[in-house]
C-alpha positions in Angstrom: 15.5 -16.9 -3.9 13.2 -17.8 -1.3 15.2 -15.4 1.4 15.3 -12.6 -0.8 11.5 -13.2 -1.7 10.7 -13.0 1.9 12.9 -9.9 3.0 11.2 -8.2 -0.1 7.3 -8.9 1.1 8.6 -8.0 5.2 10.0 -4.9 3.5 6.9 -4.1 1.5 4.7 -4.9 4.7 6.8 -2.7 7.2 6.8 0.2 4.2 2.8 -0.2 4.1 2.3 0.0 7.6 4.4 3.2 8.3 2.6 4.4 5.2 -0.5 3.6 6.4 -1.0 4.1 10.2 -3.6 2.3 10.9 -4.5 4.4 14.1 -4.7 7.1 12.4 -7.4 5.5 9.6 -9.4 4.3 13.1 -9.1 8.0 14.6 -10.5 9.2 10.7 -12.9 6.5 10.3 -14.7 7.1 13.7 -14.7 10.6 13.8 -18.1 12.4 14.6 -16.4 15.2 12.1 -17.4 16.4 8.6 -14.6 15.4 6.1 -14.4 16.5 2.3 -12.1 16.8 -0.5 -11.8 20.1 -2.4 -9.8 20.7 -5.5 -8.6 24.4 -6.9 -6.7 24.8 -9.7 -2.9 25.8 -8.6 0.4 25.9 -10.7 -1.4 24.6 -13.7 -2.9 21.8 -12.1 -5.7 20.6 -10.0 -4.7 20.5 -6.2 -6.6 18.4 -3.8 -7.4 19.6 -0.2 -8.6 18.1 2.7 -11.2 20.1 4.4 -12.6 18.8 7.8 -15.5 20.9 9.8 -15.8 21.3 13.3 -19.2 20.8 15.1 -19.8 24.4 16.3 -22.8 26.3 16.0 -20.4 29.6 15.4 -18.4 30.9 12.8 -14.8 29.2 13.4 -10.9 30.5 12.4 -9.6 29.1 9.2 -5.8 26.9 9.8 -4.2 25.5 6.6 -2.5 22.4 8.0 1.2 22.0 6.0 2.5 18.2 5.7 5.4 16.5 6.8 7.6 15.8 3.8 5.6 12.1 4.0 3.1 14.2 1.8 -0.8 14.0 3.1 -0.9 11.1 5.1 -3.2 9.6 6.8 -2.0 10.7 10.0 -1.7 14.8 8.5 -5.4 14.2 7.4 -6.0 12.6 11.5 -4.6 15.8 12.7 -6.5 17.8 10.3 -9.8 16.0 11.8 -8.1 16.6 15.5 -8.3 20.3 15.2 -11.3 20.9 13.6 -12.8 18.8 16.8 -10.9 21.5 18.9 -13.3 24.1 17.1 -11.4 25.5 13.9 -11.2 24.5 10.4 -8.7 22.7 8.6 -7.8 22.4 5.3 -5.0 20.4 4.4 -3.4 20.7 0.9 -1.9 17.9 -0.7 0.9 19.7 -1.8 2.0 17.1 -4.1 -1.1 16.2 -5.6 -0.4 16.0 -9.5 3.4 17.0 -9.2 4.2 13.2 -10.7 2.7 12.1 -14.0 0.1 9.5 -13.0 0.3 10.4 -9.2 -2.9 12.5 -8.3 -2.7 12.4 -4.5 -0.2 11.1 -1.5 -2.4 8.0 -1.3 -1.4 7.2 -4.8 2.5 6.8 -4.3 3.8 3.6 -3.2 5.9 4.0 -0.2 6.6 7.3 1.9 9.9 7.4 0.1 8.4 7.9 -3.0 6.1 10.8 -1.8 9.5 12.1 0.3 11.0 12.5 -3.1 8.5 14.0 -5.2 8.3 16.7 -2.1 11.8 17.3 -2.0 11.7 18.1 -6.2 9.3 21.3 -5.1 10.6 24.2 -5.6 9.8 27.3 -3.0 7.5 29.4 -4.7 5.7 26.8 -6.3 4.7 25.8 -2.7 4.3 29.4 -1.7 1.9 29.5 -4.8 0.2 26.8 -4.1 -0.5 28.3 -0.2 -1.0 31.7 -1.1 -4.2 30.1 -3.9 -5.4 27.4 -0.9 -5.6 30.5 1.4 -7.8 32.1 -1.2 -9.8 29.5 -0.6 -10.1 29.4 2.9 -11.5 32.9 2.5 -14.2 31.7 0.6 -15.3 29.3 3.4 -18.7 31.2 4.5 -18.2 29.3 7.8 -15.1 30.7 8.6 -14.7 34.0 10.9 -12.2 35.6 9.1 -9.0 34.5 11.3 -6.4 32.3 9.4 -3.0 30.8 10.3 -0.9 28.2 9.0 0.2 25.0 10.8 3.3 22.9 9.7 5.2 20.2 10.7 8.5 19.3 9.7 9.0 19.9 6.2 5.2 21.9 6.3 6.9 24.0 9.5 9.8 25.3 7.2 7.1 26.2 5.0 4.7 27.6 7.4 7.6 30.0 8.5 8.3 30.4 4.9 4.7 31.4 3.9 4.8 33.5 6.8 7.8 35.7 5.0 5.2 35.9 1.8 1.7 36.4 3.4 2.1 39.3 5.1 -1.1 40.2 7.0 -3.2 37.9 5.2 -2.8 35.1 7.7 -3.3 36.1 11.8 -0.6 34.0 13.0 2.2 30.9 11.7 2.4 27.9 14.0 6.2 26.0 13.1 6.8 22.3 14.6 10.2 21.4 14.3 10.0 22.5 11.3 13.8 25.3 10.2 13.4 29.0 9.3 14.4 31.0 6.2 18.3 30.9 5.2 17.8 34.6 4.6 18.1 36.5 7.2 16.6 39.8 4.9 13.1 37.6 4.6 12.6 37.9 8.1 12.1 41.6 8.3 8.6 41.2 6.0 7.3 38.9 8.7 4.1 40.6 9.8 2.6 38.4 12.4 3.3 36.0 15.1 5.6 33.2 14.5 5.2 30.0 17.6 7.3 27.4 17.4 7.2 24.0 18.9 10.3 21.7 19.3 11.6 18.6 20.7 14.6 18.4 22.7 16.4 15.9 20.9 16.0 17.3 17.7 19.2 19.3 17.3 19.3 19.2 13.3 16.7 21.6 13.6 17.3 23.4 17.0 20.5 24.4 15.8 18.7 27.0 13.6 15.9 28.1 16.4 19.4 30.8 17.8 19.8 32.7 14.2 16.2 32.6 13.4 15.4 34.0 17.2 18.5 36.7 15.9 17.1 37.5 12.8 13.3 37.9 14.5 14.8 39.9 17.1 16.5 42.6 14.9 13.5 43.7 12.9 11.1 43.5 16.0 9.1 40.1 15.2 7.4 38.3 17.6 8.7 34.8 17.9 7.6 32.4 20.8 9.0 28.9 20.9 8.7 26.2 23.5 11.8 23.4 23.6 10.6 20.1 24.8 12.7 17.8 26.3 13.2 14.4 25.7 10.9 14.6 22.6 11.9 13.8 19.5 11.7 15.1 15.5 8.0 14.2 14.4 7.2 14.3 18.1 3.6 15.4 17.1 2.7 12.5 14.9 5.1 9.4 17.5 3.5 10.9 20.0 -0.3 10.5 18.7 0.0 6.7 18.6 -2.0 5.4 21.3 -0.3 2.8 22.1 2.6 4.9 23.0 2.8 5.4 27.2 1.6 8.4 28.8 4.7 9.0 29.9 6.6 9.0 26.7 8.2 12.3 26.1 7.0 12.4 22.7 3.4 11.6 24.4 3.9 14.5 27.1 5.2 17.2 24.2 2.4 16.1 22.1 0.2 16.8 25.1 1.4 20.1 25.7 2.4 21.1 22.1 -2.2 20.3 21.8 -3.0 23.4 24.5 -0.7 25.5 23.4 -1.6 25.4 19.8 -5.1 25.7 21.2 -4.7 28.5 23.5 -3.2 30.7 21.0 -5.4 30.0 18.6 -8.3 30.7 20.8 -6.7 34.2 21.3 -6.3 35.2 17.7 
């Protein structure tokens, strides 16, 4: 009793840990930024946003920031507060906010398991809903320019690429980390803007798709830009924001990259 008692509280430590990341609460918690929590009502239910502003004394672009499929953690709400202190704002929907009965945010599930599974019982337009009514907000945002695009990662870059297929010209440009694109080939063609993605090398689940996507992009005359990094892994963004991580970590150095890129394009928009 007393082995299974202690493999159940070093399981229930390592879950909170990787749940919590406690560099990215120390990145949030000293951050010069403001931070604030929106709600809109989406699918019948209230939908809670995190909405960080950069310190800028102009108007700024608009970039709805699409989880991982660990749901809005704290390190999706870290690089929420990282872009808005590389001049845009960020607003990052807890897409599974109120999707379980007594769950109202990400925070409020136990493990990242848990929050995996609720994600993974979304269906595809109820997330495309639930983008297309947080980008209605983000045109509200009187401190916004008018320029909008949509960041994901993982999970959030399949949607990104999805929402990108729905949206039209509504957004300016889609930004896709590791993330797969439609099984569709036909969706492609109503892509109207810019599709950038950003992958890791030894992430060949998803660079396996990158050729038919790049096909598909191709025959209806879309513009899609990728950059392969190698030696980085899936998630390279988020293992490759922990600072105690070397410099030389390829996750670190595609991270690195991945930042100026994102940057430079979105600068250009």
């Amino acid at each position: 009793m007393k082995t299974i008692s202690l493999f159940l509280l070093l399981f229930a430590f390592l879950s909170s840990t990787v749940f919590a990341q406690d560099y990215a609460i120390q990145q949030l918690e000293n951050s010069p930024r403001h931070h604030e929590w929106v709600t809109i009502e989406s699918n019948n239910r209230t939908l809670h946003n995190f909405v960080v502003y950069p310190e800028t004394s102009e108007p700024a672009p608009v970039v709805i920031v699409i989880h991982e499929n660990r749901g809005l953690n704290d390190w999706a709400r870290s690089f929420a507060d990282q872009l808005a202190g590389k001049g845009f704002i960020a607003v990052a929907p807890d897409l599974i906010s109120n999707t379980v009965d007594g769950i109202e945010k990400t925070s409020d599930f136990e493990t990242s398991d848990a929050a995996r599974q609720a994600i993974y019982g979304l269906e595809a337009d109820f997330v495309t809903t639930d983008l297309m009514n947080v980008l209605e907000y983000a045109k509200t945002i009187k401190a916004g320019d008018g320029t909008f695009a949509v960041a994901g990662f993982c999970w959030g870059g399949s949607q990104s690429f999805r929402f990108a297929t729905n949206a039209g010209d509504a957004i300016d440009a889609a930004f896709v980390f590791y993330g797969t694109g439609p099984g569709d080939q036909q969706a492609y063609s109503s892509v109207e803007v810019p599709v950038y993605g950003f992958y890791g090398g030894d992430d060949q689940r998803v660079n396996s798709t990158i050729e038919s996507s790049e096909e598909a992009m191709n025959s209806f005359n879309k513009t899609y830009q990728y950059e392969i990094y190698e030696g980085a892994g899936h998630a390279f963004m988020r293992r490759g924001d922990d600072p105690e991580a070397p410099s030389d970590d390829p996750n670190v150095m595609a991270r690195n990259k991945s930042w100026d890129r994102l940057v430079s394009i979105l600068n250009e928009l």
